[in-house]
DOROVO-864967 format. One record per residue (C-alpha): x, y, z; residue in one letter. Coordinates in steps of 0.05 Angstrom, whole numbers, padded with zeros to 5 digits, always signed. Example, Ala and Ser with C-alpha at 12.3 -4.5 7.8 and 13.67 -1.06 7.14 Angstrom:
2
+00246-00090+00156A +00273-00021+00143S 
This chain:
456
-01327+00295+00237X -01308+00259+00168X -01300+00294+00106X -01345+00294+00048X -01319+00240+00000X -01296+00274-00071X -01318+00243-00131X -01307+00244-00207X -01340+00209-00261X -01307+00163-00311X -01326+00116-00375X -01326+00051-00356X -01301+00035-00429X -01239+00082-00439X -01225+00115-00366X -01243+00175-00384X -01256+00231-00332X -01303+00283-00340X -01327+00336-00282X -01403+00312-00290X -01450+00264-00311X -01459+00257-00383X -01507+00203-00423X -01446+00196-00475X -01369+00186-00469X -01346+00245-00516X -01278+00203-00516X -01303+00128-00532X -01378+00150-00564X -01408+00103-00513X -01475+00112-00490X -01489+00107-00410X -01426+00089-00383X -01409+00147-00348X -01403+00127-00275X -01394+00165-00204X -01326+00147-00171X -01309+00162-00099X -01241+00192-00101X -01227+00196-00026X -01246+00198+00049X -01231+00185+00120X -01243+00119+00113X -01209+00101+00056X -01153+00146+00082X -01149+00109+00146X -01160+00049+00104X -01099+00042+00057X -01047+00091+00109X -01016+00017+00137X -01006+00007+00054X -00974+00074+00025X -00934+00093+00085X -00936+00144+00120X -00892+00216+00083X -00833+00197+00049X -00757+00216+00073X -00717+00257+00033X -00649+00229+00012X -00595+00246-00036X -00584+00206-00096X -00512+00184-00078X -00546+00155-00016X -00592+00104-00041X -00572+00034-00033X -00545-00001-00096X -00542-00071-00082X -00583-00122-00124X -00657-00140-00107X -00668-00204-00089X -00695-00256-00137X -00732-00324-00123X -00724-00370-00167X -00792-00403-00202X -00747-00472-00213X -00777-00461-00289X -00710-00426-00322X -00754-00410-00389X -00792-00368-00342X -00731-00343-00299X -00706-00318-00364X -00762-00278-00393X -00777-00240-00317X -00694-00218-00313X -00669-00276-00274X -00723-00296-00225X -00774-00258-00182X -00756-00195-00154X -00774-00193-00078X -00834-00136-00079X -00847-00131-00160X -00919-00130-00194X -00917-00182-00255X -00974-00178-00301X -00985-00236-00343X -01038-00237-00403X -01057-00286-00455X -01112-00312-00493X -01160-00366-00456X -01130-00432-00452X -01061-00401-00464X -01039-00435-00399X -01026-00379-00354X -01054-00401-00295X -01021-00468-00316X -00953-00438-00317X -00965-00396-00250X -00994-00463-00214X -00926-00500-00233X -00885-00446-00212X -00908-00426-00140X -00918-00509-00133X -00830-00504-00136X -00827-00446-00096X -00873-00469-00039X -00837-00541-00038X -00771-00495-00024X -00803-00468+00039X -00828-00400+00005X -00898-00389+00025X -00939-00366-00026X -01013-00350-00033X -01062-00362-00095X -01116-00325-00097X -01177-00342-00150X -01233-00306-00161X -01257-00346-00230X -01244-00419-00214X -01263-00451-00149X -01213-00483-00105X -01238-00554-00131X -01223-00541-00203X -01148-00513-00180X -01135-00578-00142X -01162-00622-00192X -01116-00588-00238X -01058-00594-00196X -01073-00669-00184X -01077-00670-00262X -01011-00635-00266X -00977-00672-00212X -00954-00625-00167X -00943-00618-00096X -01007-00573-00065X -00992-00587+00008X -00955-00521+00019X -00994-00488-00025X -01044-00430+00008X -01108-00425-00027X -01166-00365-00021X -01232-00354-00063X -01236-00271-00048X -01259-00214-00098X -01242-00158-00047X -01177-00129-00051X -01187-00106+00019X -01200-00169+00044X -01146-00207+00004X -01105-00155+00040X -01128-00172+00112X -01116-00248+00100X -01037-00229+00083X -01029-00191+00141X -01050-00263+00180X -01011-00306+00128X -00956-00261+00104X -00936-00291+00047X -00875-00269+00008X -00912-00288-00066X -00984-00273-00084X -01022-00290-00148X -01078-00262-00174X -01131-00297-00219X -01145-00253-00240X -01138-00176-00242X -01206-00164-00275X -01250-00202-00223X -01225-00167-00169X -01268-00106-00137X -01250-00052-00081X -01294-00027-00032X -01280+00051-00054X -01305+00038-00126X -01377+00045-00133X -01373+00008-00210X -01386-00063-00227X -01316-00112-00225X -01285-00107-00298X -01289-00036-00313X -01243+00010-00323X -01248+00041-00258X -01247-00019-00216X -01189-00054-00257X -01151+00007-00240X -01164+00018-00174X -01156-00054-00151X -01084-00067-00175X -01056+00011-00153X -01088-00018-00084X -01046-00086-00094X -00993-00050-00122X -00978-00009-00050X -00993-00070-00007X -00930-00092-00047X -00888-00042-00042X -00899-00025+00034X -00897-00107+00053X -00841-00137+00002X -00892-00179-00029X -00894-00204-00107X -00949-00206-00137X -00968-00241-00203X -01036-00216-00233X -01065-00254-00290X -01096-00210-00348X -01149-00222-00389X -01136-00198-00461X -01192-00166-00519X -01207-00202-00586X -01151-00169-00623X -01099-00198-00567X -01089-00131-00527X -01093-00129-00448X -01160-00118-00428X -01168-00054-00374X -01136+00015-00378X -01074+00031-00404X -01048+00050-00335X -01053-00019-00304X -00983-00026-00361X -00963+00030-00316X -00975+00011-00261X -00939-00062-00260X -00862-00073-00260X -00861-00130-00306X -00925-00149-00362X -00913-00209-00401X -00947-00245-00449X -00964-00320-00465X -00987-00338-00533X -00982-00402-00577X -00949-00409-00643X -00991-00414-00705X -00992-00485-00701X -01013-00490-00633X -00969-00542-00604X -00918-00487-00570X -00922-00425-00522X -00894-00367-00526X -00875-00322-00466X -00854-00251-00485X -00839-00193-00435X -00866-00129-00469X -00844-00095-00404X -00800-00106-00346X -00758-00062-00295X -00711-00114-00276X -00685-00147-00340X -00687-00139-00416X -00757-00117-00464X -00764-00171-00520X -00739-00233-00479X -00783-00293-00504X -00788-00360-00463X -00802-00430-00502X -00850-00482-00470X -00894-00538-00507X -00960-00562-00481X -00971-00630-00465X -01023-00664-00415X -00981-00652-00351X -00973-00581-00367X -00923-00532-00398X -00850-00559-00411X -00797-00522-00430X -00763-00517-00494X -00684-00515-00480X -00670-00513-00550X -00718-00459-00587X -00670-00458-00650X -00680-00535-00667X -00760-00511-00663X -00759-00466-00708X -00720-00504-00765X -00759-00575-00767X -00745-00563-00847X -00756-00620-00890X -00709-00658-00914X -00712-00636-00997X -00695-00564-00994X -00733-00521-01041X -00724-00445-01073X -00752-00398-01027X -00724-00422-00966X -00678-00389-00924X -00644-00389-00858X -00629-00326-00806X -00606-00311-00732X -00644-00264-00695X -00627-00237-00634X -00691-00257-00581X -00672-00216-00504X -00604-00243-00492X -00595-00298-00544X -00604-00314-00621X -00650-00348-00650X -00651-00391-00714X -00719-00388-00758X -00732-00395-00820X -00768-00343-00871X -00805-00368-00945X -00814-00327-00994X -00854-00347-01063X -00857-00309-01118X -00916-00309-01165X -00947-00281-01228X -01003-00234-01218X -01068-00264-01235X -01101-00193-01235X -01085-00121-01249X -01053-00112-01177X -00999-00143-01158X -01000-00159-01074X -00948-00154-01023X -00959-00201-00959X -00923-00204-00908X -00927-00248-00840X -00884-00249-00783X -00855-00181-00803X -00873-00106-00821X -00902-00103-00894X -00879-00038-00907X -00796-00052-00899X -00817-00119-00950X -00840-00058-00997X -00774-00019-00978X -00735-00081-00989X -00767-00097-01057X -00749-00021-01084X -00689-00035-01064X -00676-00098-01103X -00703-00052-01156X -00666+00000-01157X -00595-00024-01134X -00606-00102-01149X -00627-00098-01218X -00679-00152-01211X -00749-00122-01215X -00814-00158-01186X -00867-00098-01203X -00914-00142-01237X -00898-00205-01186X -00945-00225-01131X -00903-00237-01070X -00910-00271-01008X -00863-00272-00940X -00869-00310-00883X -00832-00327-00824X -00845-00396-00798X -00871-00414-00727X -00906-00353-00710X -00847-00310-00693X -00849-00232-00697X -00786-00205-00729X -00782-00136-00698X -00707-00126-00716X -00674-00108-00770X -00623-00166-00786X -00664-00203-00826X -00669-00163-00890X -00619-00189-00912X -00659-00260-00909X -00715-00235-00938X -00691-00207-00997X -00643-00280-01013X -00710-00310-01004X -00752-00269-01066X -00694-00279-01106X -00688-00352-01096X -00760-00367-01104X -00752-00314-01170X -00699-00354-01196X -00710-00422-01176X -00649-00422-01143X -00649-00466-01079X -00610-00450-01015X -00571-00505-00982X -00595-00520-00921X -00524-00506-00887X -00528-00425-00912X -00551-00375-00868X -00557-00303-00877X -00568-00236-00829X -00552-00168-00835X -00589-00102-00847X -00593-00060-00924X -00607+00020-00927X -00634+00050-00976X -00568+00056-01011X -00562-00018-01015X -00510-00022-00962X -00509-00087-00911X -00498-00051-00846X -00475-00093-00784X -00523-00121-00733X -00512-00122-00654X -00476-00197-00629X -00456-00220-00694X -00408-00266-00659X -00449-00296-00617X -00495-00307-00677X -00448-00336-00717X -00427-00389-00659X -00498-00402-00644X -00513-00428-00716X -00437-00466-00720X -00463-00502-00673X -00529-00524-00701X -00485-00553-00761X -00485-00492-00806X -00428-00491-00854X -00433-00421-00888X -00455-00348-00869X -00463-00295-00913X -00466-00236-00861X -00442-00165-00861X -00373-00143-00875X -00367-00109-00805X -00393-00166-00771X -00343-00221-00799X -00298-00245-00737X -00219-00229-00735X -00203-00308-00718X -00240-00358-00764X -00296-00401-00730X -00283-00471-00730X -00331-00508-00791X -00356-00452-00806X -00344-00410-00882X -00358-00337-00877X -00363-00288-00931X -00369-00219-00908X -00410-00173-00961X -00412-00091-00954X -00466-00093-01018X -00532-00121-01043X -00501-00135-01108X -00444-00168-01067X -00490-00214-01034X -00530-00223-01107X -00462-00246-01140X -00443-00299-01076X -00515-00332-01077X -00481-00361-01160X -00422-00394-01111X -00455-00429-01058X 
């Protein structure tokens, strides 16, 4: 005789659980969306026992096997590069992005070079029919004969077809369409987004398959679903565009087998998503007159710098308060970095309007580029134009100290070979042997770096 199933109730909105039936989410302050969940039974038991295994073994730390998980290559390296180094054999890969990002783009060109390497992969789409996928593979060029293709919803039936196909990569398209069978609530809710990819999730894990789920993402450019499906994935990327439009950007905001931060580079052009070898000569199309304002750091991107360029402009306040704008960057260290320009630089901007940006859309979430920032209000205060062969890095305190910055050196050898000419960088971060063409002076103050922007 079966068991009774168990069942809980949860807000379709927020995920929260309660222990009955309520008319309004006390967590969210939604009204009716409060839904019955089954939680269990001998038929969902029986069900997913082939996909969670049967009780784990006990073994002793020292005993675990060390050696490297296998990676497939995607044959896209931008890609290769943001997931660790290729696919890990078994690993959950969320990717998210706004619509008409290009993620199903990017996923269609890379399982179209893994199949033509013998790999079998699966695509599974439960948005677009299978006309509109070939029509955009036709579009894009790309081999489909090797490609396996399924319209499903069902998570349990997506399931059954890879245990006739076995394929060793799946893709999802996407996450938020997808239903299971033990979930009484409608496809897209919390509850079903949930429970579909934890049921995905252990098909992977018990059958070495990877699986690439594509997310759908809210209006202010957040991953749609509960905050466990972040949990539940090894890798979640994201694919935006640049402010401009006419590049992607590919950012791991999580991953288990490689670095947090990583960014991969690709433009958009009618046969799909190319990559961008050279992300530093993309960031500095400057023009050719160089004017006050304008300045030049490295920032360090995953596992490589990256040259952008940040504008200031200074301003005098047309009303009683001054503003302080910031883009690209937090607007509360521009405040810091104004007091201390203040209060250790001498040069006040209290009744200034100013403005900071960092061009192409990049978020600066290190600290390297204060230094930048604060050359940039003082050129645009002075009217004192950087050369365009100058670049600057390095982090102030409060104290007005330039403290060194992680990879300096490779920094400094990534813009020498750009053209750069001169660096005005931390003290601790100047190299012992001299880098060929290029002039560094090594500062330990503000007021150090103030005096050198007179000589260059």
């Amino acid at each position: 005789m079966s068991k009774k199933n168990k069942t809980a109730f949860v807000c379709d909105q927020c995920g929260a659980d309660f222990p009955r039936w309520g008319g309004q989410c006390t967590s969210c302050g939604e009204w009716n969306t409060i839904k019955e969940v089954r939680l269990g039974g001998a038929e969902r038991n029986n069900r997913t026992a082939g996909y969670a295994g049967s009780r784990s073994e006990v073994k002793l730390l020292s005993d675990v096997n060390l050696s490297q998980a296998e990676r497939i290559s995607s044959g896209i390296s931008e890609f290769d590069r943001v997931l660790g180094g290729g696919i890990v054999c078994g690993s959950v890969v969320l990717i998210g992005g706004a619509p008409g990002a290009g993620k199903s783009t990017l996923l269609l060109q890379a399982i179209a070079n893994i199949a033509a390497r013998g790999v079998s992969v699966l695509y599974v789409s439960g948005e677009e029919s299978l006309q509109q996928i070939a029509e955009r593979a036709h579009r894009l060029k790309l081999p489909a004969d090797k490609i396996m293709m399924l319209a499903e919803t069902s998570v349990q039936r997506i399931c059954d077809v890879m245990d006739e196909v076995k394929p060793q990569i799946l893709v999802i398209d996407s996450i938020q369409v997808m239903h299971t069978q033990d979930t009484e609530s409608a496809p897209g809710s919390v509850s079903q987004v949930r429970e579909s990819a934890s049921y995905l999730t252990q098909y992977a894990k018990k059958h070495d398959v990877s699986i690439f789920m594509v997310g759908h993402v809210t209006k202010d450019q957040s991953l749609a679903g509960p905050m466990t499906l972040s949990h539940i994935v090894d890798t979640q990327v994201m694919l935006g565009s640049t402010d401009d439009a006419r590049f992607r950007v590919l950012r791991a905001d999580k991953n288990r087998f490689g670095s947090v931060g990583e960014l991969g580079f690709f433009a958009m052009d009618s046969t799909g998503l190319k990559e961008v070898k050279n992300p530093s000569a993309m960031f500095l199309n400057r023009p050719d007159k160089p004017s006050s304002g304008s300045v030049v750091t490295v920032l360090w991107e995953g596992t490589r710098p990256l040259l952008v360029e940040i504008q200031a402009l200074v301003t005098e306040c047309q009303y009683g308060n001054p503003r302080r704008l910031a883009v690209g960057f937090d607007q509360n260290r521009l405040a810091m970095l104004l007091a201390v320009l203040s209060r250790h630089g001498g040069i006040f901007t209290a009744n200034d309007e100013i403005y900071a940006n960092v061009v192409g859309g990049i978020k600066v979430t290190e600290t390297s580029s204060d230094l930048a920032i604060v050359v940039g209000v003082v050129s645009s205060l002075r009217d004192k134009v950087i050369p365009h062969d100058t670049f600057f890095f390095g982090e102030i305190g409060l104290s007005s100290e330039i403290r060194p910055v992680a990879n300096g050196h490779a920094r400094l050898n990534d813009a020498a070979k750009h053209g750069f000419k001169k660096a005005v960088i931390p003290k601790a971060n100047a190299p012992k042997k001299p880098i060929e063409g290029l002039k560094i002076y090594g500062v330990s103050t503000l007021s150090e770096a103030l005096d050198i922007l007179s000589e260059i």
